[in-house]
C-alpha positions as CSV (number, residue, x, y, z in Angstrom):
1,X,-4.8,111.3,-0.6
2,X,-5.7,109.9,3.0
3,X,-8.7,108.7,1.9
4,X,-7.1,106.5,-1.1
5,X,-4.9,105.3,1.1
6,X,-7.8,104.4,3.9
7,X,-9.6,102.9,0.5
8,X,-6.8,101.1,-0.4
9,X,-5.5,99.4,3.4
10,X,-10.2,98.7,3.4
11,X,-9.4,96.9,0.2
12,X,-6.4,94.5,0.9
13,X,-8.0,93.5,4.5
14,X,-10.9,92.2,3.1
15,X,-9.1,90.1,0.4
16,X,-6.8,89.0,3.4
17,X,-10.2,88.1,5.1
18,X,-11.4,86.2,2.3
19,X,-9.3,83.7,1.7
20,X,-8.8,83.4,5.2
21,X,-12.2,82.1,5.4
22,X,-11.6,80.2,1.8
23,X,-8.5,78.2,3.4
24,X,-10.5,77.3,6.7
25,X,-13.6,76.4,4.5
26,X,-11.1,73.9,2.4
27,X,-9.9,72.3,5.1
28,X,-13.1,71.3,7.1
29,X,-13.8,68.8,4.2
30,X,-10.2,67.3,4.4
31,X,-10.1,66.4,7.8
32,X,-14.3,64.9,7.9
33,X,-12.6,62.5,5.4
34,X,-9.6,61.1,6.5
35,X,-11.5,58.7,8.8
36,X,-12.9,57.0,5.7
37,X,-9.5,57.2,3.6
38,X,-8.1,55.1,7.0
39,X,-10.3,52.1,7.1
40,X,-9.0,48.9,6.3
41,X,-10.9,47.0,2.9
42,X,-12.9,44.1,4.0
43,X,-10.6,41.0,3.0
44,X,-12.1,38.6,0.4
45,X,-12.3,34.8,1.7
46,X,-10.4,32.4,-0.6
47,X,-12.3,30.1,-3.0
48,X,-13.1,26.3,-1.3
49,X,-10.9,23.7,-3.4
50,X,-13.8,20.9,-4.5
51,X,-13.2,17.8,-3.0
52,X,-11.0,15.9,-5.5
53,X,-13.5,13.1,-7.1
54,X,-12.8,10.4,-10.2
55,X,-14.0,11.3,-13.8
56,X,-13.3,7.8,-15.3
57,X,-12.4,4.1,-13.8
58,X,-9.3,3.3,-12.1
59,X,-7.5,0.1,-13.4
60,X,-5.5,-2.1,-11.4
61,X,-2.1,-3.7,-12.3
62,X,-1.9,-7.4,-11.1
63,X,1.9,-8.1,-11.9
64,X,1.5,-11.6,-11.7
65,X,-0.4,-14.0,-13.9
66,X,-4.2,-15.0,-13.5
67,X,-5.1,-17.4,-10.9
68,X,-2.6,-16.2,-8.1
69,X,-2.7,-14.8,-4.3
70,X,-2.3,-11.3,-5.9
71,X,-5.2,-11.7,-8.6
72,X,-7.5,-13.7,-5.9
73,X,-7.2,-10.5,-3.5
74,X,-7.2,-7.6,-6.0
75,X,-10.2,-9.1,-7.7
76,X,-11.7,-9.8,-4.9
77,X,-11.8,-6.1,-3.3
78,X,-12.6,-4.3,-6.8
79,X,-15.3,-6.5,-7.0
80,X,-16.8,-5.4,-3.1
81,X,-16.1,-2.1,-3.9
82,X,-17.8,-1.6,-7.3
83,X,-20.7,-3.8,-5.6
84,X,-20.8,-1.9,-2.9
85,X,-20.5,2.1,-4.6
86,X,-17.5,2.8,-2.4
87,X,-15.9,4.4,-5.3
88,X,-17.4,7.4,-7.3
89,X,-16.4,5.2,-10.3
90,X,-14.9,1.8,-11.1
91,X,-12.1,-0.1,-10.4
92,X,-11.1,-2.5,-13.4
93,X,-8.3,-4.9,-13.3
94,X,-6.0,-6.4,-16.1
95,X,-2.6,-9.1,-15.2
96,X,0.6,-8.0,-16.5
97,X,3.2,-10.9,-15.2
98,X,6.9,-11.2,-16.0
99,X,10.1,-10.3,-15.0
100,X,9.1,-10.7,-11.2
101,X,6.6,-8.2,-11.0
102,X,9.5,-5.6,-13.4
103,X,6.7,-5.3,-15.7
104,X,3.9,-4.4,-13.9
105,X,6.4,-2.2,-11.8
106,X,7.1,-0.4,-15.1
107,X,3.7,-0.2,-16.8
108,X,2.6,2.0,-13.4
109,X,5.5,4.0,-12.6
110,X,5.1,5.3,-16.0
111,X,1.8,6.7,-15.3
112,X,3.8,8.8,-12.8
113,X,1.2,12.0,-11.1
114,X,-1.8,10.0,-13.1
115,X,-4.2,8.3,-10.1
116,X,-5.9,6.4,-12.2
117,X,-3.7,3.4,-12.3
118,X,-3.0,1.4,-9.9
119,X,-0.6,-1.7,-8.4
120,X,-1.3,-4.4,-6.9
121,X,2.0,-4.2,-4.1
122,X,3.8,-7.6,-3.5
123,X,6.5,-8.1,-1.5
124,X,8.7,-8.5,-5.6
125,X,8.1,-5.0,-6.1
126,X,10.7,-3.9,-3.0
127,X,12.7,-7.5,-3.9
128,X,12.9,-7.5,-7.2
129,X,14.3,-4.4,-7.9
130,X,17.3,-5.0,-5.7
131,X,18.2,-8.1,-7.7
132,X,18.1,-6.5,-11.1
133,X,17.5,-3.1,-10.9
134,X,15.9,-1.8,-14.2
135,X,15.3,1.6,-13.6
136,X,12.4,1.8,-11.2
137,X,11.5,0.4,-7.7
138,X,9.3,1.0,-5.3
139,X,10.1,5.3,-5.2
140,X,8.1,5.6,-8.1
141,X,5.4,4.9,-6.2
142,X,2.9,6.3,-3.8
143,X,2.0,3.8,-1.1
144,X,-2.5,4.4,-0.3
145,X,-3.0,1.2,1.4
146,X,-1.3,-1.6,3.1
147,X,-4.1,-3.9,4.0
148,X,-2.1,-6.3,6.2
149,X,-0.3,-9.4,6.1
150,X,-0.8,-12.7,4.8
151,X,0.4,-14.9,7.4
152,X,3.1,-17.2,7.2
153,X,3.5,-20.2,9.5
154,X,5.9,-23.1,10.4
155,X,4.3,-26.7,9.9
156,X,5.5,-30.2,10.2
157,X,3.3,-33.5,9.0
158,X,0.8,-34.8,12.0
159,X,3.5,-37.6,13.0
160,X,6.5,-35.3,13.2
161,X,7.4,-35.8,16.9
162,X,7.8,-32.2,17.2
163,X,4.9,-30.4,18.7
164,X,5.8,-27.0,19.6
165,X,8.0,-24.6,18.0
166,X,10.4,-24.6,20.8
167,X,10.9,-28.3,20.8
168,X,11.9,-27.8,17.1
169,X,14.5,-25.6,18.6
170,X,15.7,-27.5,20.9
171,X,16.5,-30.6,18.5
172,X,17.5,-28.6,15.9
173,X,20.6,-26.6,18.2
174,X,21.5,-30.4,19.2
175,X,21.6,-31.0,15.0
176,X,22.6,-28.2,13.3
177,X,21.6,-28.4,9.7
178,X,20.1,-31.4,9.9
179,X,16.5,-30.9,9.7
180,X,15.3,-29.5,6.4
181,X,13.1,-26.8,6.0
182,X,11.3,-26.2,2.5
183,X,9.3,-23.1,0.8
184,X,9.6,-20.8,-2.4
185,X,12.9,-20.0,-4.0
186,X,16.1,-18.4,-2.1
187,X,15.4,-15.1,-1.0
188,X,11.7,-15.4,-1.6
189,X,9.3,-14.0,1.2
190,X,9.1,-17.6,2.9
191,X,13.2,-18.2,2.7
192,X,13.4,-14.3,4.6
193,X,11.0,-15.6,7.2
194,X,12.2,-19.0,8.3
195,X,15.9,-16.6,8.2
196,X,14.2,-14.3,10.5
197,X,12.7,-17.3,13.1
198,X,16.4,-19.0,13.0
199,X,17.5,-15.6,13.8
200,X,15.5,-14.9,16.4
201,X,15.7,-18.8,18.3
202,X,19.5,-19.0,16.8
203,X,19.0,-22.6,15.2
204,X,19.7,-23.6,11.6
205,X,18.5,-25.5,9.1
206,X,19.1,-26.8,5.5
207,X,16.5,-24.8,3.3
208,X,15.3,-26.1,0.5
209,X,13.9,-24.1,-2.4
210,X,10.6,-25.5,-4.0
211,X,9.0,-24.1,-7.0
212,X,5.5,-23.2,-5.3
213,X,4.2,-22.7,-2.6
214,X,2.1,-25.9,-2.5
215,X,4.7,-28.2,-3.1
216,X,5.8,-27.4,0.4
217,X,3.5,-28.9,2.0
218,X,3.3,-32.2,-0.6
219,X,7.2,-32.5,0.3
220,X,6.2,-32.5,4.7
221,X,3.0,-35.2,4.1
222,X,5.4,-37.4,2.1
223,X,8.2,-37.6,4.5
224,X,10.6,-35.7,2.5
225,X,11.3,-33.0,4.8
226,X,10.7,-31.9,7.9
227,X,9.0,-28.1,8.2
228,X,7.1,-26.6,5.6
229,X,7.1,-22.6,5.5
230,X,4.3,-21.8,3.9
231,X,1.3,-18.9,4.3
232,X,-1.7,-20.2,6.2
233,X,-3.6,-20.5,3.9
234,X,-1.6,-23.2,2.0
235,X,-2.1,-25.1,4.6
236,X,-4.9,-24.3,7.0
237,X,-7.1,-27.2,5.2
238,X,-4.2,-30.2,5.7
239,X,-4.3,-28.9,9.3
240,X,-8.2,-29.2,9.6
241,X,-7.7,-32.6,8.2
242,X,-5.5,-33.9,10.9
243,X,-2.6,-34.4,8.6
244,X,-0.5,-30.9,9.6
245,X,0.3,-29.5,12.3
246,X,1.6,-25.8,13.0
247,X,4.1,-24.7,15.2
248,X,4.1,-21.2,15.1
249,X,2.9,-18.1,13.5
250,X,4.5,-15.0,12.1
251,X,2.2,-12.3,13.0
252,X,1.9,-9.6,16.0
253,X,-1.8,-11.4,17.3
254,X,-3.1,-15.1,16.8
255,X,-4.4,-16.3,13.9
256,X,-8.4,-16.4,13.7
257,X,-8.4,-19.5,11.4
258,X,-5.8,-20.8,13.7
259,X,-6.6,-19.6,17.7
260,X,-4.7,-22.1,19.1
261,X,-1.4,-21.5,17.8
262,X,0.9,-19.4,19.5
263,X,2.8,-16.7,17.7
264,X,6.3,-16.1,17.8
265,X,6.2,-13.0,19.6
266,X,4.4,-15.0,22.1
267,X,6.6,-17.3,22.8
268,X,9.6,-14.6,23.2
269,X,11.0,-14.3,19.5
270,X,10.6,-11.2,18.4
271,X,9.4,-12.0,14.8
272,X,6.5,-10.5,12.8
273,X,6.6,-10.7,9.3
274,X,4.5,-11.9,6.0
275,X,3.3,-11.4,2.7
276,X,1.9,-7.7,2.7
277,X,-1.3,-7.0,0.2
278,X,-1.2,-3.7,-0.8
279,X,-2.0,-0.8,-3.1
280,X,0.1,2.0,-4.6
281,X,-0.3,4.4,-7.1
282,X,2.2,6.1,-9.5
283,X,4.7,8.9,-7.7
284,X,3.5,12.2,-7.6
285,X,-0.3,12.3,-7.6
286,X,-2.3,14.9,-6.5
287,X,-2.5,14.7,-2.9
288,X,-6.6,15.0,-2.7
289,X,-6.4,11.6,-5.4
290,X,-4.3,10.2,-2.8
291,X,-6.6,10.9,-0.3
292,X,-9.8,10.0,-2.2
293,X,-8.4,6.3,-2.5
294,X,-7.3,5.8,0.7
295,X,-11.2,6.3,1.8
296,X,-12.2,4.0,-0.7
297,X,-10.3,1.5,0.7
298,X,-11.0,2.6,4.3
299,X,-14.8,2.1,3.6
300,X,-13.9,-1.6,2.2
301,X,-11.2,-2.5,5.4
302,X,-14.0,-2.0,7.8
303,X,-16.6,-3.3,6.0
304,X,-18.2,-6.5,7.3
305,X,-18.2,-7.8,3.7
306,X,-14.6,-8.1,3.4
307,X,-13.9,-9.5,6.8
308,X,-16.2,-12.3,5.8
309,X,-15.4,-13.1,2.5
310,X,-11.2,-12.7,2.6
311,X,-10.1,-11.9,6.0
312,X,-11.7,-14.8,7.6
313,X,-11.6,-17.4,4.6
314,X,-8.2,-16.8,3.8
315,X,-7.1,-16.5,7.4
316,X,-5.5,-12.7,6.7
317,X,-3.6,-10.8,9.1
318,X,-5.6,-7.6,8.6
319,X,-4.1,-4.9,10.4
320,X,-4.9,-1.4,7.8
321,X,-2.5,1.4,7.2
322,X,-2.8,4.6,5.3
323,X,-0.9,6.7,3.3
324,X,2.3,8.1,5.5
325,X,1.5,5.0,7.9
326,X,1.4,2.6,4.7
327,X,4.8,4.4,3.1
328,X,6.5,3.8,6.6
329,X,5.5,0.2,6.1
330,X,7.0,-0.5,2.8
331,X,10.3,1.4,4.0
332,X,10.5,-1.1,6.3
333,X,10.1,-4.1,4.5
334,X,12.9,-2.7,1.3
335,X,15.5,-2.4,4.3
336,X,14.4,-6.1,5.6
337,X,14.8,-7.4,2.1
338,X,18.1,-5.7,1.6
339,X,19.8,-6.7,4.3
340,X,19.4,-10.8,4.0
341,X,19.5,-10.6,0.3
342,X,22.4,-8.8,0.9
343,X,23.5,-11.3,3.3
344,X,22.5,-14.3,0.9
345,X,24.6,-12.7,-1.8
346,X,21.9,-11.7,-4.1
347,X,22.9,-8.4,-3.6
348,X,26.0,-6.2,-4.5
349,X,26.6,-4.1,-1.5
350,X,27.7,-1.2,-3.7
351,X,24.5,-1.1,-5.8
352,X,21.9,-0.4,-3.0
């Protein structure tokens, strides 16, 4: 019987030992792996966006008829820039006048998030809007260039016995009202500015409102009235003739057609203020498009080709802004056009 039992006892220690031996085999394995189970996966790096690029033309809308300032300087940078191959494509134009700009307005803000048309920007398209509001204004638009300022100026005829601005404003605080001053229609960019330099020099005079631009000057030569306010470039050829002379200009530097006339700002007036050339595109483009075009135009601002053939010939304030810097710009100019065509009247308060 002892020697069962001996048997038996033998028996259960050596199961006892083998899975002893089992449990510490088992675990061996377990804890070699754990330093693999532990490591971090390597991280994948994110696919590179392409670069955005055009597939097709871009057309410009020139919201004014054939012939004009806006068609002259739109048609004058696609054609340097198609000339040139700053574009990946083409840039096309067509004209679609009326309603003050409204239409072209319209035909592009209905494109809105498509890049591939553009506008033409005139000072109508923050002015317009105000007047008669049809639906859209300038917040259906995304701002990619302003390329400056076409300057405006204050001249009188060669025999005017005026010959600097400040004599002008000397006479004219002696006379208020009396002289006349002439340009486009009441509110126009011209009628804002002379608003702005009687502001600024606190004079007045009587305005007249023309129906161009050229009849300003027609109306100074003949004796009609006394101060034309016109762009340089309406006049910068009766000046080199001897038959006009300026007293002033409206922009932050001196002219380069013009070096020898002062600007406001240099004579103490805190006035700077023109006809901006720009270019938007509809609201909500792709950013990258955005970008894209602002390059293009980048490429054509500093090149040498349209300094020459616009900046310089036309006498052009050229001063370039981008994108947020452009948007900033036109923000500017709706709250300068609200507030004297609110002034003039041609504005209900409670609309804007």
């Amino acid at each position: 019987m002892k020697k069962l039992f001996a048997l038996f006892l033998a028996g259960c220690l050596l199961m006892l030992a083998a899975c002893g031996g089992s449990t510490a085999s088992s675990a061996a394995p377990a804890s070699s792996a754990a330093p693999a189970s532990s490591a971090a996966p390597a991280e994948s790096k994110p696919e590179e966006k392409p670069a955005w690029k055009p597939t097709k033309p871009f057309e410009i809308c020139i919201p004014y008829s054939a012939g004009g300032g806006s068609s002259i300087v739109s048609q004058t940078y696609a054609q340097i820039i198609n000339e040139e191959g700053y574009c990946d494509t083409r840039m096309d134009y067509v004209n679609k006048p009326g309603g003050g700009t409204a239409i072209g307005l319209a035909y592009v803000a209905a494109k809105r998030g498509n890049p591939y048309y553009l506008l033409a920007y005139a000072p109508s398209i923050v002015s317009t809007p105000l007047q008669s509001y049809s639906g859209v204004d300038y917040h259906d638009l995304t701002p990619i260039v302003v390329f400056g300022q076409e300057t405006f100026c204050l001249a009188v005829s060669a025999d005017s016995p005026f010959q600097t601005f400040d004599e002008m404003v000397e006479y004219a605080k002696a006379h208020p009202g009396e002289l006349t001053s002439c340009g486009t229609s009441v509110g126009s960019s011209n009628h804002i500015f002379m608003l702005k330099c009687q502001d600024a020099a606190g004079f007045e005079t009587t305005y007249v409102p023309l129906d161009g631009s050229g009849e300003a000057a027609t109306q100074v030569l003949g004796g009609h009235m006394d101060i034309a306010v016109q762009k340089i470039s309406d006049v910068v050829n009766f000046v080199e003739a001897g038959q006009m002379r300026i007293l002033c200009v409206g922009d932050a530097i001196r002219n380069r057609a013009l070096p020898d006339v002062p600007t406001l700002q240099e004579l103490g007036y805190d006035v700077n203020f023109g006809m901006p050339r720009a270019v938007c595109a509809p609201a909500d483009i792709d950013p990258a498009a955005a970008e894209y075009l602002a390059g293009v135009f980048k490429k054509l601002c500093e090149s040498e080709r349209w300094k020459n053939e616009y900046v310089e010939k036309n006498g052009f304030g050229a001063n370039p802004l981008y994108l947020e810097d452009a948007q900033a710009f036109i923000d500017q100019e709706y709250e300068t056009y609200k507030t004297y065509l609110t002034d003039l009247g041609l504005v209900d308060p409670a609309s804007v």
